[in-house]
Every structure is written in C-alpha cells, then in structure tokens.
C-alpha positions in Angstrom: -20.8 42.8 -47.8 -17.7 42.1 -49.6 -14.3 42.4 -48.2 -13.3 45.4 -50.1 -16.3 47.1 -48.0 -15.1 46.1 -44.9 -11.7 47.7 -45.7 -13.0 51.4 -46.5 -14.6 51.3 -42.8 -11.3 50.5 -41.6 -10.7 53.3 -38.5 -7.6 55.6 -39.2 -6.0 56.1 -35.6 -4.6 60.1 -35.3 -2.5 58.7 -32.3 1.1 57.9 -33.3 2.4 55.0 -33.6 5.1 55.6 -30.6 2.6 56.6 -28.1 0.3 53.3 -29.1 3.6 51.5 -28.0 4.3 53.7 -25.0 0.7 53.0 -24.1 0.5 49.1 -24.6 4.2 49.0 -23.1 2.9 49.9 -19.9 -0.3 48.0 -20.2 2.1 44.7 -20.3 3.9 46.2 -17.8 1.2 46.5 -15.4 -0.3 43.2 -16.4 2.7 41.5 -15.6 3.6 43.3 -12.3 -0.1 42.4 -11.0 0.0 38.5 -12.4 3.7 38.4 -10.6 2.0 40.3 -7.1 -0.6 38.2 -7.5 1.5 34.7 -7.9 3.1 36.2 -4.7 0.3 36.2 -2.4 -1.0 32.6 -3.8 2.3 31.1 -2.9 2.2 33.0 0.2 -1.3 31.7 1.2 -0.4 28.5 0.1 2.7 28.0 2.2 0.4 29.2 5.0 -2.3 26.7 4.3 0.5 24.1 4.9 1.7 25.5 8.3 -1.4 25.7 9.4 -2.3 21.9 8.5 0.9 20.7 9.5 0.5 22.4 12.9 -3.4 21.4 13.5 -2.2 17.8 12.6 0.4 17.7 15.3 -1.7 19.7 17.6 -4.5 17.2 17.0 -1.8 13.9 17.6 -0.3 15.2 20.8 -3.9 16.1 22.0 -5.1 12.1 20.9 -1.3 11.0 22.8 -2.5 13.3 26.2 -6.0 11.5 25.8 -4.7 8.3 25.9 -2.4 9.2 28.9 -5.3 10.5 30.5 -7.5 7.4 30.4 -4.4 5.2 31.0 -4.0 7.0 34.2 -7.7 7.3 35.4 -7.8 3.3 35.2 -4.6 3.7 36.8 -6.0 5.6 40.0 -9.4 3.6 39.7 -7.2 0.5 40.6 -5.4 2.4 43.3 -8.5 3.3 45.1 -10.3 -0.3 44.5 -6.6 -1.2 46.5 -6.8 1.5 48.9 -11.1 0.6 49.5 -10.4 -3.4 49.7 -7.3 -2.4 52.5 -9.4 -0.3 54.7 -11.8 -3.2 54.4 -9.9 -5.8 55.6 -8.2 -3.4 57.7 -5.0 -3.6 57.1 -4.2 -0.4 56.8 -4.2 0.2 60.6 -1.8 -2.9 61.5 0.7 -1.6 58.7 0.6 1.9 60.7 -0.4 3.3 57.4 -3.8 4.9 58.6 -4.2 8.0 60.0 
C-alpha cells in the first residue's frame, strides 16, 4: 500500500469543527476536574496515613513508658512485702504497735 492509498481512505467527519472543540473541551475539562478530585483524596489519605502513624507511635511509647512503670512498681511492692514477711517474722511488728 502506498501512501497515496492510505490517504483516499482518510474518514471525512460531517461533525463541525466547533462542536469537535465543544466536545474535546469538555473531555479536558472533565479529565482535569477528576485528576484534581482525585489528587484531593490522595493528599487527603495521605495526611491521614501520617496521623494515624504519628498517633499509633506515641500510643505505642506511652504504653512501653506505663510498662516499664508497671514492672518498676511490682518489684517495688515485691520488696515491700519481702519487708513486711521478714517483720512479722521477727516480730517486730507487734513491739512497734504496728500490728493489728
């Protein structure tokens, strides 16, 4: 096929030219009012992504800060009673009229 061949199938369009540009007008249009929605919502999810990490990661510090507290104070009150077990054994608990 030759070049001059391809140009005698060439389609004719009976639309006008105005309406072709009315028509691809609002096709751009459309295009860029969905990219711009769309850029929208990924910035949106984005930013919520973040709050959500940033607020799991301090969640997940003041939990590991509690947790040491915790343990800090079990030991604590495991020493208190080995204190309060090794006083009632020697008994002086009831000479320092601390006893019920």
């Amino acid at each position: 096929m030759s070049a001059a061949g391809q140009d005698d199938r060439k389609v004719q369009y009976t639309t006008p030219a105005r309406v072709q540009a009315w028509f691809l007008q609002r096709s751009r249009d459309n295009w860029k009012k969905k990219y711009m929605q769309q850029k929208a919502d990924a910035k949106r999810l984005q930013n919520r992504v973040n709050d959500v990490t940033k607020s799991r990661e301090k969640w997940r510090d003041e939990t590991e800060e509690l947790g040491q507290r915790i343990r800090e104070l079990e030991s604590e009150n495991a020493a208190l009673h080995e204190q309060l077990a090794a006083l009632k054994k020697d008994g002086q608990l009831r000479t320092a009229g601390l006893a019920p």
